[in-house]
Every structure is written in C-alpha cells, then in structure tokens.
ChimeraX commands (.cxc) that place a marker at each C-alpha (Angstrom):
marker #1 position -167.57,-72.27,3.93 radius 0.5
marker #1 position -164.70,-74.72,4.99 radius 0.5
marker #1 position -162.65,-75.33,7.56 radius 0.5
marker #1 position -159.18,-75.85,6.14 radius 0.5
marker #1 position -157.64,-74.19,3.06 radius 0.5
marker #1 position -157.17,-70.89,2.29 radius 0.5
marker #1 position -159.57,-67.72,1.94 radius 0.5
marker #1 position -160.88,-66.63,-1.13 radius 0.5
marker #1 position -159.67,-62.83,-2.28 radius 0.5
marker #1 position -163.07,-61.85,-1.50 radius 0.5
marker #1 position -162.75,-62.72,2.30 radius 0.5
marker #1 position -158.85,-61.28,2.18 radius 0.5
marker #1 position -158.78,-57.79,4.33 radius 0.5
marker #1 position -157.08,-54.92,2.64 radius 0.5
marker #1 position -155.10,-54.13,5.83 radius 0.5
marker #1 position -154.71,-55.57,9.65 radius 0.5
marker #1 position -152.29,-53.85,12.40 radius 0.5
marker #1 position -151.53,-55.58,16.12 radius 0.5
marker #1 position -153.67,-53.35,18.75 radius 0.5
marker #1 position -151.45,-51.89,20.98 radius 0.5
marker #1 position -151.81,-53.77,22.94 radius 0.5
marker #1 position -150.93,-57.07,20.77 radius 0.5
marker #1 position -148.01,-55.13,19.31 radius 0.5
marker #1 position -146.54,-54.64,22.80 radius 0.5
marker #1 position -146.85,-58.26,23.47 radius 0.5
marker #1 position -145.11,-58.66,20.28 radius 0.5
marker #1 position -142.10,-56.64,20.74 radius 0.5
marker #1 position -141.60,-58.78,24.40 radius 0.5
marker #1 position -141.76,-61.82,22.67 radius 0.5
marker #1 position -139.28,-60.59,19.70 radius 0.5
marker #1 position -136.62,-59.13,22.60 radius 0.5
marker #1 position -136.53,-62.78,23.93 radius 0.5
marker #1 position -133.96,-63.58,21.10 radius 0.5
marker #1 position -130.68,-62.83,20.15 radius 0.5
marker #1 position -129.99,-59.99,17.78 radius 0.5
marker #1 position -130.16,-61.68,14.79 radius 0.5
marker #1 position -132.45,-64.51,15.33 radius 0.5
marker #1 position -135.87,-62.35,16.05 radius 0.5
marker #1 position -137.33,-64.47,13.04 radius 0.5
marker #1 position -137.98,-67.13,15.53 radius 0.5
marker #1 position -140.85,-65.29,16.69 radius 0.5
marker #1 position -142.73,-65.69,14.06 radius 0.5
marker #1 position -144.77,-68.83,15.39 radius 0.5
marker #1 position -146.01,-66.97,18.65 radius 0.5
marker #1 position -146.98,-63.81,16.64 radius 0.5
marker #1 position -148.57,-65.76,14.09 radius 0.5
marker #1 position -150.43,-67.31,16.69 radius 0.5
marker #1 position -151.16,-63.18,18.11 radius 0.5
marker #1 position -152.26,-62.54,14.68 radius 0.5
marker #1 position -154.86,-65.79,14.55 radius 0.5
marker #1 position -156.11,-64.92,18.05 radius 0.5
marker #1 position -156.94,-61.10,17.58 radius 0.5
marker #1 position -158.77,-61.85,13.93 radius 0.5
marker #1 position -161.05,-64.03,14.87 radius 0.5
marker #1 position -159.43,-67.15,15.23 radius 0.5
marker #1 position -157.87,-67.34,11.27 radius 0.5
marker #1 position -154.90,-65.43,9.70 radius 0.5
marker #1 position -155.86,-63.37,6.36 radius 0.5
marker #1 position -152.46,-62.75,4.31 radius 0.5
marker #1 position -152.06,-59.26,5.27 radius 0.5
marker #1 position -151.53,-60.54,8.69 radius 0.5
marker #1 position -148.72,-62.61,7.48 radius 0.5
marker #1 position -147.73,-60.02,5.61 radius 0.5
marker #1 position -147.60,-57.38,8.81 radius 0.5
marker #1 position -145.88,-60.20,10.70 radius 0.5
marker #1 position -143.69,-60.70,8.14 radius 0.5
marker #1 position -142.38,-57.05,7.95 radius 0.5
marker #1 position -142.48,-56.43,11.38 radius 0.5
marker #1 position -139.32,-59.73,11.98 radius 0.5
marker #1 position -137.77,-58.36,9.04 radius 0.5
marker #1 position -138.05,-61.90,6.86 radius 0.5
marker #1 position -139.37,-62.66,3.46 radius 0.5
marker #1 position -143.06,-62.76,3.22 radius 0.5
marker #1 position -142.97,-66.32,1.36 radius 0.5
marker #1 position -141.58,-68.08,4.49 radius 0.5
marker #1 position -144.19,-66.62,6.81 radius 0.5
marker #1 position -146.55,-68.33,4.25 radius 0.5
marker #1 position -144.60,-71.54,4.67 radius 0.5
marker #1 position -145.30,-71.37,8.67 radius 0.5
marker #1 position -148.60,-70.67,8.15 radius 0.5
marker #1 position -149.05,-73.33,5.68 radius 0.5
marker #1 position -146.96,-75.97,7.63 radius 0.5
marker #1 position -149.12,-76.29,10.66 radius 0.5
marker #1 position -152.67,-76.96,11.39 radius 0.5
marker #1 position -152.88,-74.85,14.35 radius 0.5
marker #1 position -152.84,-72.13,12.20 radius 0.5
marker #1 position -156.10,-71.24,9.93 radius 0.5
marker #1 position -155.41,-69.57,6.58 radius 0.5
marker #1 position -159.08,-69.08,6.27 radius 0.5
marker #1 position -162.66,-68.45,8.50 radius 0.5
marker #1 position -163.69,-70.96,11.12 radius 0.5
marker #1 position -166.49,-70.83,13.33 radius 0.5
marker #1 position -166.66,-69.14,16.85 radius 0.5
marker #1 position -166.07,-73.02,18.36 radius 0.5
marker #1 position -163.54,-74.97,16.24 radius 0.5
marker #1 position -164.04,-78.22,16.83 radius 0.5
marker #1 position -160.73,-80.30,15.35 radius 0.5
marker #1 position -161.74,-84.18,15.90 radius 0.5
marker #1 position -159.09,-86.76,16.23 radius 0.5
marker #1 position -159.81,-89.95,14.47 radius 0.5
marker #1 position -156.11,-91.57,14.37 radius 0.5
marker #1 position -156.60,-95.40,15.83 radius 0.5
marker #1 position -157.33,-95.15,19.26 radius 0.5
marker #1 position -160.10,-92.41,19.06 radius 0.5
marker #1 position -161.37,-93.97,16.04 radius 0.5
marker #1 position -161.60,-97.56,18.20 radius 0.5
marker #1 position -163.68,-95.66,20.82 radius 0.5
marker #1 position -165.69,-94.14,18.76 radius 0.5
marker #1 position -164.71,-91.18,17.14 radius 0.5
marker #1 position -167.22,-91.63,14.17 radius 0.5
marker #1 position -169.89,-91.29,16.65 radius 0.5
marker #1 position -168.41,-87.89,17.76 radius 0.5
marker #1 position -168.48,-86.88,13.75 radius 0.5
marker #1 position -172.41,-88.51,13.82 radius 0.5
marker #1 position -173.20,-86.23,16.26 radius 0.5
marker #1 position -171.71,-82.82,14.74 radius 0.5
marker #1 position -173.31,-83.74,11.53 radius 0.5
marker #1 position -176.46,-83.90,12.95 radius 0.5
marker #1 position -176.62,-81.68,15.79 radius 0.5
marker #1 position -174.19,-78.45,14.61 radius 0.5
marker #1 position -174.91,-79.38,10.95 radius 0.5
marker #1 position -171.62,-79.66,9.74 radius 0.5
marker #1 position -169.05,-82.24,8.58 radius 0.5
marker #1 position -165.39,-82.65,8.25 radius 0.5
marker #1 position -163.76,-79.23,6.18 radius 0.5
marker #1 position -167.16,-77.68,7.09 radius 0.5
marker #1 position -168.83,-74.65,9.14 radius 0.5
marker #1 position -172.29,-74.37,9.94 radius 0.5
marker #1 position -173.93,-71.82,8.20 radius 0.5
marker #1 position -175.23,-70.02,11.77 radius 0.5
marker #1 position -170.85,-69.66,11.94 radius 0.5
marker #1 position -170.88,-70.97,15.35 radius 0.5
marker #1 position -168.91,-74.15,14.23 radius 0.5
marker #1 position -166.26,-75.50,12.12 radius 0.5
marker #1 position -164.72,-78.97,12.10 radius 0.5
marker #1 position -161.71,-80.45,10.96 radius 0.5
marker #1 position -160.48,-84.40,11.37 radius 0.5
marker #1 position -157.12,-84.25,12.55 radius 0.5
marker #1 position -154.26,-86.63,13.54 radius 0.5
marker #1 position -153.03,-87.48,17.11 radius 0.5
marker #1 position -153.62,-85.06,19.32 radius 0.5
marker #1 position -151.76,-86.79,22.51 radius 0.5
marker #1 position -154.97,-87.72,24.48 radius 0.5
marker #1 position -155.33,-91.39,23.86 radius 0.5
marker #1 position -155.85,-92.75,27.53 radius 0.5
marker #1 position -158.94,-90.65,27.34 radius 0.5
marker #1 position -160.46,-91.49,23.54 radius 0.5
marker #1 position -161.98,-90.43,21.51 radius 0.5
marker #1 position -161.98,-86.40,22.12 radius 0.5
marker #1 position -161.57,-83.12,20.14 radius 0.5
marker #1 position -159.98,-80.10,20.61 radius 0.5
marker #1 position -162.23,-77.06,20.50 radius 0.5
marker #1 position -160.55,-73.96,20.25 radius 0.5
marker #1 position -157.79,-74.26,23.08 radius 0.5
marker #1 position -159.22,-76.49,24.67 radius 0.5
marker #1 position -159.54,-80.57,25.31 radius 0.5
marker #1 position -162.61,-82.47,25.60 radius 0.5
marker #1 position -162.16,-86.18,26.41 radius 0.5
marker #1 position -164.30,-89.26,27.11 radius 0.5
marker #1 position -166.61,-88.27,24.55 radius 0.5
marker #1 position -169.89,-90.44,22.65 radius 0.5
marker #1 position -172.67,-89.31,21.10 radius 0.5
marker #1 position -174.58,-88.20,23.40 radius 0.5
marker #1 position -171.87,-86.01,25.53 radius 0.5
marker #1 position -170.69,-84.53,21.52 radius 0.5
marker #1 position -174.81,-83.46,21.40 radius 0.5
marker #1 position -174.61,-82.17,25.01 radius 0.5
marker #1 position -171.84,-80.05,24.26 radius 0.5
marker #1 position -172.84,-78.29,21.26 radius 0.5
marker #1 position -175.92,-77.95,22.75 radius 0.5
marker #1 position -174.18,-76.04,25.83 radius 0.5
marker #1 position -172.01,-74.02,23.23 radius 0.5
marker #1 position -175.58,-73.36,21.04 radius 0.5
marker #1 position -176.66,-71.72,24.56 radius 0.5
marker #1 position -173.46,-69.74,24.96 radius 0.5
marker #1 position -173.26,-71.75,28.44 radius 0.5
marker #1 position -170.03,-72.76,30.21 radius 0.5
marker #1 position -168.34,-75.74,29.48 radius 0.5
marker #1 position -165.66,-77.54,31.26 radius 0.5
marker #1 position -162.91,-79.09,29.42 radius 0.5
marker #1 position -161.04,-82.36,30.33 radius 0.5
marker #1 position -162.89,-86.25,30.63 radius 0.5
marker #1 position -166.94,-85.76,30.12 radius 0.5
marker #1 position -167.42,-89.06,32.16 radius 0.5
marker #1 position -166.54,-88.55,35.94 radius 0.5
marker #1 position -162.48,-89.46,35.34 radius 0.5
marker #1 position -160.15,-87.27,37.41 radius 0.5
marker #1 position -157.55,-86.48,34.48 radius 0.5
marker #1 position -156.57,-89.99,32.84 radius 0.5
marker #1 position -156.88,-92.01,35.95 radius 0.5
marker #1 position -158.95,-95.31,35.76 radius 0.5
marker #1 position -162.62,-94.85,35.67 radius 0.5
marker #1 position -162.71,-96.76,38.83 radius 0.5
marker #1 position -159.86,-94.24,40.17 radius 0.5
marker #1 position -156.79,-94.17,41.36 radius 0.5
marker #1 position -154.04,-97.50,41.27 radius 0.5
marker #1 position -150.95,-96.43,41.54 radius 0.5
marker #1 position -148.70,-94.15,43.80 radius 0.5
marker #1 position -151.78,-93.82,46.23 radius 0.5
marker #1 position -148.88,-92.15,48.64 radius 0.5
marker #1 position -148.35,-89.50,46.52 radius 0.5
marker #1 position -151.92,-88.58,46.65 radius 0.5
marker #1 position -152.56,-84.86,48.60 radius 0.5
marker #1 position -153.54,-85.79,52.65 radius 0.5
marker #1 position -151.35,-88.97,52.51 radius 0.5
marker #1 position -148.79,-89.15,55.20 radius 0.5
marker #1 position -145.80,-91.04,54.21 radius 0.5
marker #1 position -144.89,-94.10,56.43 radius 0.5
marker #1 position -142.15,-93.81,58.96 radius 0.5
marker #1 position -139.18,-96.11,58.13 radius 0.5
marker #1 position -138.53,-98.35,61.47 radius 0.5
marker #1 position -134.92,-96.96,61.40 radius 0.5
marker #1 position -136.13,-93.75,61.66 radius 0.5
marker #1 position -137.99,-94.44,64.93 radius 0.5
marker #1 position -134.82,-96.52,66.48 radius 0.5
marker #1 position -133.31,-95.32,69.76 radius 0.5
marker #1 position -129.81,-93.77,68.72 radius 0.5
marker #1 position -127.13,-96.60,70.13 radius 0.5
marker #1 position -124.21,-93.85,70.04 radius 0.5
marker #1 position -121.06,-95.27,70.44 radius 0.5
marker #1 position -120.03,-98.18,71.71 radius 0.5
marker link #1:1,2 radius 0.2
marker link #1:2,3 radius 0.2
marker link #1:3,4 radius 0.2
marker link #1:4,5 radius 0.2
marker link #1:5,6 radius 0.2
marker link #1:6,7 radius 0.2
marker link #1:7,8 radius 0.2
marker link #1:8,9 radius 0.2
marker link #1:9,10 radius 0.2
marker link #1:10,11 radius 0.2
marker link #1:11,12 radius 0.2
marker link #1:12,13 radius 0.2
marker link #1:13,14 radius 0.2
marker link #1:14,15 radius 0.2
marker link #1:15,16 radius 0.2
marker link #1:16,17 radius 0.2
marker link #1:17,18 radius 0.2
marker link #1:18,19 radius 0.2
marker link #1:19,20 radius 0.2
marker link #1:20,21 radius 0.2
marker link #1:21,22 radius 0.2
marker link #1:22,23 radius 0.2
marker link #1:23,24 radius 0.2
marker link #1:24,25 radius 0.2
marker link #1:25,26 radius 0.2
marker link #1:26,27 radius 0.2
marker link #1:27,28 radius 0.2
marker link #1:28,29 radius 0.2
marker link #1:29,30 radius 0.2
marker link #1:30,31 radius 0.2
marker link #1:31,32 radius 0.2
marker link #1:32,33 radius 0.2
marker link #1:33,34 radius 0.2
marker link #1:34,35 radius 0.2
marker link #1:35,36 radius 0.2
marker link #1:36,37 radius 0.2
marker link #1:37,38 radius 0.2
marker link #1:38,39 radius 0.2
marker link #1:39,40 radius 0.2
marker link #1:40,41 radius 0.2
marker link #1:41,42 radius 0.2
marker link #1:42,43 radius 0.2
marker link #1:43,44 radius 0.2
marker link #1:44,45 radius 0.2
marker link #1:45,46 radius 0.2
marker link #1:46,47 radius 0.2
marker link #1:47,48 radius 0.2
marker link #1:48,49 radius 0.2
marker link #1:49,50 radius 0.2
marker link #1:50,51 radius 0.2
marker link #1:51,52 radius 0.2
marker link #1:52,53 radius 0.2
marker link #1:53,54 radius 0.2
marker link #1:54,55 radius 0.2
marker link #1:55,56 radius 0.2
marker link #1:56,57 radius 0.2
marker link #1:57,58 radius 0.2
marker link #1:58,59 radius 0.2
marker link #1:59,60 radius 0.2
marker link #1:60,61 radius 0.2
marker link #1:61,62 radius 0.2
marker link #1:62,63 radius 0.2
marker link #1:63,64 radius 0.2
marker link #1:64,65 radius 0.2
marker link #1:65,66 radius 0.2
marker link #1:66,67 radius 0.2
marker link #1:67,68 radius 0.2
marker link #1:68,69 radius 0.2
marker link #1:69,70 radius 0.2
marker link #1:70,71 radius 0.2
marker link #1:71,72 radius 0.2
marker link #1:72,73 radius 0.2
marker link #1:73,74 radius 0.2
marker link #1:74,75 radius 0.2
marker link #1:75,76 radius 0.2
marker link #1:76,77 radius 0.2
marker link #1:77,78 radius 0.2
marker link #1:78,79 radius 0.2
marker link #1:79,80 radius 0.2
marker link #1:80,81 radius 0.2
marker link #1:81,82 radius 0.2
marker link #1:82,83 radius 0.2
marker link #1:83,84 radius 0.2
marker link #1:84,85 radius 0.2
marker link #1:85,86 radius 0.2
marker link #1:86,87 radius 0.2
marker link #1:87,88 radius 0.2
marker link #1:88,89 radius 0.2
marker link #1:89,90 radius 0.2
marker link #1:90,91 radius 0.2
marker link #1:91,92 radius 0.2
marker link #1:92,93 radius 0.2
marker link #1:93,94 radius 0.2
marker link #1:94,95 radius 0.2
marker link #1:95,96 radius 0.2
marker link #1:96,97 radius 0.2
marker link #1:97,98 radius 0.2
marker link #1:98,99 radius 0.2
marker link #1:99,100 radius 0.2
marker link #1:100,101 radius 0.2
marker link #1:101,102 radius 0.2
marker link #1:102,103 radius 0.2
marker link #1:103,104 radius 0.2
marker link #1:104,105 radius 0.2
marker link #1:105,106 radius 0.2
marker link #1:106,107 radius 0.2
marker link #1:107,108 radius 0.2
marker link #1:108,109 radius 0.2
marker link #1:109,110 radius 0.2
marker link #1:110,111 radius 0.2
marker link #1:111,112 radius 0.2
marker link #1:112,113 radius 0.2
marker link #1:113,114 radius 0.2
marker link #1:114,115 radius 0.2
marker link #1:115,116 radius 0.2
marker link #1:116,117 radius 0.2
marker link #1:117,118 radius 0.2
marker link #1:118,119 radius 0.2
marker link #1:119,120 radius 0.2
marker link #1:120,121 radius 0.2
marker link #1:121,122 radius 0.2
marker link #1:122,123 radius 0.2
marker link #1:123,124 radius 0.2
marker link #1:124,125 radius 0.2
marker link #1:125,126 radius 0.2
marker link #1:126,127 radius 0.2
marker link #1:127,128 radius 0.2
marker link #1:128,129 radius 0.2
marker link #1:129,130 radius 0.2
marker link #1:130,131 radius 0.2
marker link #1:131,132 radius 0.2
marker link #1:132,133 radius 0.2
marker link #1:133,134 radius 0.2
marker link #1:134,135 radius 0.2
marker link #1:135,136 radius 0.2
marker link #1:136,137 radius 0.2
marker link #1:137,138 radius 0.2
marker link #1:138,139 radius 0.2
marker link #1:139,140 radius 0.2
marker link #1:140,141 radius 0.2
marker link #1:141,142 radius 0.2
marker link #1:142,143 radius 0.2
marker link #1:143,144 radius 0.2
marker link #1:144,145 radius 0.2
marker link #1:145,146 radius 0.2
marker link #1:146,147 radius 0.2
marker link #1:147,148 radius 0.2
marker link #1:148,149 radius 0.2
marker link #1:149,150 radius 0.2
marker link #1:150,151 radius 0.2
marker link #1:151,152 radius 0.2
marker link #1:152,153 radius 0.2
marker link #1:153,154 radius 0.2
marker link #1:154,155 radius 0.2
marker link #1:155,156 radius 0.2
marker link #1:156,157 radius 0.2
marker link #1:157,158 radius 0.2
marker link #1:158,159 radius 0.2
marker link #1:159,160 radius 0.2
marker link #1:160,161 radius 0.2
marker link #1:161,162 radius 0.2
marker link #1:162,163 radius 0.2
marker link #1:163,164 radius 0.2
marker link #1:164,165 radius 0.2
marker link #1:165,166 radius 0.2
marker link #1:166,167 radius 0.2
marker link #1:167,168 radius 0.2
marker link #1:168,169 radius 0.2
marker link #1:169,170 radius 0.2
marker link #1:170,171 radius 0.2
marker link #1:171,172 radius 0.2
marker link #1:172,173 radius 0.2
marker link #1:173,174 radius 0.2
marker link #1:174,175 radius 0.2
marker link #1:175,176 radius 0.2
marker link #1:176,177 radius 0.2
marker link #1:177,178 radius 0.2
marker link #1:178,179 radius 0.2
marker link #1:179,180 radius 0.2
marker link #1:180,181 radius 0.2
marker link #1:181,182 radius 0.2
marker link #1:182,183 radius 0.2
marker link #1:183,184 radius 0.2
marker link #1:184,185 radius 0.2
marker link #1:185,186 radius 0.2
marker link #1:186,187 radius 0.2
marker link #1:187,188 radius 0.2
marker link #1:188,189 radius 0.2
marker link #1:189,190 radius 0.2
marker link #1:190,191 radius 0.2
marker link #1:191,192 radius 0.2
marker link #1:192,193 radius 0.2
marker link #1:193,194 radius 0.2
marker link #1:194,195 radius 0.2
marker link #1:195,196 radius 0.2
marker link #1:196,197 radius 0.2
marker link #1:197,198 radius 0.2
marker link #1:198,199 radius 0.2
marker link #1:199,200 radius 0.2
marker link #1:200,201 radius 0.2
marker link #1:201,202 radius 0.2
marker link #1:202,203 radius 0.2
marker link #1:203,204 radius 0.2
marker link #1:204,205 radius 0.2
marker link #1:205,206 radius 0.2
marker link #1:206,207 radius 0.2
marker link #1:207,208 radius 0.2
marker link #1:208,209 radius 0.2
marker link #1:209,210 radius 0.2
marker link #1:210,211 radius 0.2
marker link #1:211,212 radius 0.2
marker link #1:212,213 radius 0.2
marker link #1:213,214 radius 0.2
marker link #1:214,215 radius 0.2
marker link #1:215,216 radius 0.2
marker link #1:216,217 radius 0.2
marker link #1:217,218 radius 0.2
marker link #1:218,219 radius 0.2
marker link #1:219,220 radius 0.2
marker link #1:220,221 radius 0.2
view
C-alpha cells in the first residue's frame, strides 16, 4: 500500500454522495461566495470529501464535487493533485506526514523515521499492513522552533526523538489519548527553561504604575 499517489481502479468506488449532513455543510460554505465564483469552494469541500471517506478522496468524490460547483472535472483533479493535504489514495487511520526540511532534519528527524520503521513497520510512501499507519516525508511544515515533529492527521506533534516517536505509536497502537503540541515539558515554543520575554504580558501580572500616574494633580497655576 502507499502513502502518496493515486488509487488503483480496483480501490476506486463506483459512487460516493455527501451525507446530509456533509451536503448541508456544503451548500453554507458554497453561499459564502458571490454568484459566480462558487468554484472557490472547491478546496473546503474537497477537504469534506477527504474527511467523510476515510481520510483519502477516490475520483468519484472529485467527480461529485466537481458537479455539484458546476466546474470541469479535470480542474478538480488539478486541486487534488496540487496539494499534499489532499490524498488521492488510502492512508492509514493515523497519517503520520514527517518533516525532514533542515531544521527537523538537524534535530533529528531521521531518528523520528528510525522509529516508525521499526515500531509501526512502515517507511516513507508506506502503510503498515495492520492499516493503522501511513507515512509520508514532507517539506516545512512551519514548526521549526520546536524540531523535528510530524503532523498526524490534524494534528502537531513537536519536540520529538526516538523514544517519544515509539511512545506515541505505541499510545496510538492502544487506541489511547494523545496530546498534541511539544512532547518535552515546553509550554508552546517557549524556551525549555521557560519564559524570557514580555514576562508582563504573562496572565496574573499586574502592570506597573507609571509615577505620573500616581502624581498629585497641580491644577492650574
């Protein structure tokens, strides 16, 4: 199985329809636009499409989403195609997309792709043949302070090493709860030793007074 690419025929569905539920989120989203330009929507209902079928879009999805804005089928395809937030084909129940531009890879990002290998038995453009994971090197994805991390599913996991990657998949393996964000104490991307700058800003602080504040009025003379 991989985790990039696009699915074989023989994974394809014959058909695929918004719930209700999904369609009436749809047609909120499409009424945001002016007549005209409802083909703008197509990113968020792609991303409706991905979410209700299990986290990839087959091309009868594109196809549905595609007829319902009205717009040639090809340039859904092109969306779809263009960016990686999108999967054309399956990907395990926890999609783990690993950045390993420069500053994860200086931290230690190979060590994060060590421990997939070896603990959730797959590799890059891979999925585990249990399905529960799928991973995918990727470029930048805007947490450098706190490299190297991945992206799993929606969400961020930062401060990561080998032994916090096999502590995670392990948590995922036992379908327990897992809390995204720094894996090593840091409060958000503060300094591991904690806060430096604008302490004043900090909730509980109470501003100083300026001394002109507190000067008797003189009135006037």
């Amino acid at each position: 199985m991989t985790a990039a690419g696009i699915a074989p025929e023989a994974d394809q569905p014959k058909d695929f329809a918004f719930t209700p539920e999904n369609l009436e989120r749809a047609k909120k989203i499409i009424a945001k636009y002016p007549e005209g330009k409802q083909q703008s929507a197509v990113i968020p209902l792609l991303d409706i499409a991905q979410r209700q079928h299990h986290n990839w879009i087959p091309r009868v999805a594109m196809d549905y989403v595609a007829d319902l804005l009205e717009m040639p089928r090809i340039r859904v395809y092109e969306v779809a195609s263009f960016y990686t937030m999108f999967n054309k084909a399956p990907v395990g129940r926890h999609f783990f997309q690993v950045c390993t531009t420069t500053p994860c890879w200086l931290r230690g990002s190979g060590e994060v792709m060590k421990a997939l290998q070896d603990r959730a038995g797959c590799g890059n453009h891979e999925t585990s043949e249990d399905g529960l994971f799928s991973v995918l090197e990727v470029e930048c994805l805007g947490a450098c302070v706190n490299a190297p991390m991945v992206q799993i599913n929606d969400d961020f996991y930062e401060d990561l090493d080998y032994d916090k990657t096999v502590a995670l998949i392990d948590a995922l393996k036992a379908g327990q709860q897992t809390v995204p964000g720094p894996q090593n104490g840091r409060t958000n991307s503060e300094a591991l030793s904690g806060a430096t700058t604008l302490l004043n800003m900090r909730p509980g602080h109470r501003p100083a007074v300026p001394a002109s504040a507190t000067a008797p009025d003189q009135g006037d003379k």
